[in-house]
C-alpha positions in Angstrom: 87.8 125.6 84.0 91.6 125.3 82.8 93.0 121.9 80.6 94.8 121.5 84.2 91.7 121.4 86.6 89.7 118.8 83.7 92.6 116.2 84.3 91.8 113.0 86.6 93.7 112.4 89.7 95.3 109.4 88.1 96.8 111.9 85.6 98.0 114.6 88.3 100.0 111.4 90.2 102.1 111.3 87.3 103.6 114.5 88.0 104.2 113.9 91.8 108.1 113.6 92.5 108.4 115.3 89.6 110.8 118.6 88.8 108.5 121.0 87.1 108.0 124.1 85.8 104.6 125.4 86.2 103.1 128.7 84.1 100.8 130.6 85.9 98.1 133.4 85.3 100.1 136.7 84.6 103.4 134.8 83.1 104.2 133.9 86.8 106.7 130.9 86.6 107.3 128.5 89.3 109.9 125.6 89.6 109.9 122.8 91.9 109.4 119.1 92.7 105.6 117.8 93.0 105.2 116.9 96.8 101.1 116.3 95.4 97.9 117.7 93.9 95.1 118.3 96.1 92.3 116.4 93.7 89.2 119.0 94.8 91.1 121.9 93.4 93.8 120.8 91.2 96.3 123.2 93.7 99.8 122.1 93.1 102.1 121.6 95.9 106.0 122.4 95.0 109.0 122.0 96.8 112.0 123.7 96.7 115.1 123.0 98.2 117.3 126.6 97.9 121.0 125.9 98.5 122.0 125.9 102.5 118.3 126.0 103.9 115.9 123.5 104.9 113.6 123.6 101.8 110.2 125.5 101.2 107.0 124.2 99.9 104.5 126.8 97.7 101.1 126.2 96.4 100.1 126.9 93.1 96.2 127.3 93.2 94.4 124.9 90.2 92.5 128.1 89.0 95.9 129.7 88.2 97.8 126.5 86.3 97.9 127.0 82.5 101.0 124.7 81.7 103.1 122.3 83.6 106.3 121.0 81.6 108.4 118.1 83.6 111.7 118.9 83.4 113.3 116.2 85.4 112.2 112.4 86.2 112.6 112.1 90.3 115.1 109.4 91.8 114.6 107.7 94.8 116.7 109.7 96.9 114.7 112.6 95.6 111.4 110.6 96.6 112.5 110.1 100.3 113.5 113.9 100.8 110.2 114.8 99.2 108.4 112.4 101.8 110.4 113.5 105.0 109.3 116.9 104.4 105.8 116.3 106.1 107.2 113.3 108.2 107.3 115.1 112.0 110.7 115.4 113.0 110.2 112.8 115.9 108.7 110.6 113.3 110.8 107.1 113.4 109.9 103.8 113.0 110.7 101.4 116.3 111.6 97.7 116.6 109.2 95.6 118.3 111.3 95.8 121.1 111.5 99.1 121.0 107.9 99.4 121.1 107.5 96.5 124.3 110.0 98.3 126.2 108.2 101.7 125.7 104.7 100.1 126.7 106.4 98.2 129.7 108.4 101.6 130.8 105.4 103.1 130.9 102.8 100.7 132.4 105.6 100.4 135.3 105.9 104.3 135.9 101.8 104.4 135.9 101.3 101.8 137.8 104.2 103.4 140.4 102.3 106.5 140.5 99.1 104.5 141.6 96.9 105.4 138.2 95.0 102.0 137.4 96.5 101.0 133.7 95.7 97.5 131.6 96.4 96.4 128.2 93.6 95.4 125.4 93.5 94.8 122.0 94.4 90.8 120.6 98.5 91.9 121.0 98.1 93.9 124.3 99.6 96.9 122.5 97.2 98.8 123.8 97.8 100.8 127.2 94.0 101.9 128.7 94.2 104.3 131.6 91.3 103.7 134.4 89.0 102.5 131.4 88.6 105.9 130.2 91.9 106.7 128.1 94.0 104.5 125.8 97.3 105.0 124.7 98.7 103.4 121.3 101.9 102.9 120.4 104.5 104.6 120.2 103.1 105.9 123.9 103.8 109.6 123.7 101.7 112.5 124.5 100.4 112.2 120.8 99.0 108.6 121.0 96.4 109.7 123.8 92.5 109.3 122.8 89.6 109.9 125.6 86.1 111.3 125.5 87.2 112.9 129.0 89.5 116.1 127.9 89.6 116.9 131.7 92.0 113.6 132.0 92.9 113.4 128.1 95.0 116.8 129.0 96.0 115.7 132.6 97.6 112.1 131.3 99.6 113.7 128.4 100.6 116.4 130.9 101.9 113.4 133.2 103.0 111.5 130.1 105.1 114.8 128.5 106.9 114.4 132.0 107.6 111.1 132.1 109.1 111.0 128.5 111.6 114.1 129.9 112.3 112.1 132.7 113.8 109.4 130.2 115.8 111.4 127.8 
């Protein structure tokens, strides 16, 4: 075991959003911001962000780590780029409005195509579909949860359409 895998996680988050520059077996070098450090096996997790492309992330495996020099303290505009990268694209936070129009959109286009659909839970944020499916917010195909995958794949099929229907 390396001096990198015997450090604690508390010491690892010190180096997340973090420009580094990390010395591998075999004098491989690597360069990049901390995204994080997986605490089982001490694998780092570095992005880059090359000049004109999206960005990449590479993993340098605990085993491998024999130094790791910070070269550069991160900002807070680095921090949020570092955090979009695993955000999902369609990721976005809505208003409670937003949110009560979506649900009541919804509920209305259900209840149109006759399929039975209440609200539960203490705010009613809740959509449940013929008591065997629920739908959380934001209501996309993602939010789904049943025990039934027969009608947990027929209601996000029906729910995918509906969405396309309103873009």
């Amino acid at each position: 075991m390396n001096d990198w895998q015997r450090k604690s996680p508390l010491d690892w988050q010190t180096y997340v959003n973090k420009l580094v520059k990390v010395v591998a077996v075999e004098k491989h070098e690597y360069e990049g911001w901390v995204l994080t450090v997986d605490p089982v096996s001490a694998t780092i997790v570095l992005a880059t962000f090359p000049e004109n492309e999206k960005g990449s992330i590479s993993f340098i495996m605990g085993h491998a780590v024999q130094e790791v020099e910070v070269l550069q303290e991160g900002d807070s505009d680095m921090e949020q780029r570092l955090a979009r990268i695993l955000a999902p694209e369609e990721s976005q936070a809505y208003s409670a409005e937003e949110l009560e129009r979506r649900k009541n959109a919804l509920k209305t286009w259900l209840e149109s195509n006759h399929i039975p659909v209440g609200e539960q839970g203490e705010l009613g944020r809740t959509l449940c579909v013929a008591g065997v499916l629920s739908i959380e917010p934001p209501y996309g195909p993602e939010q789904c949860s049943s025990t039934n995958e027969i009608i947990l794949a027929r209601v996000q099929g029906l729910l995918q359409g509906f969405l396309q229907q309103q873009r």
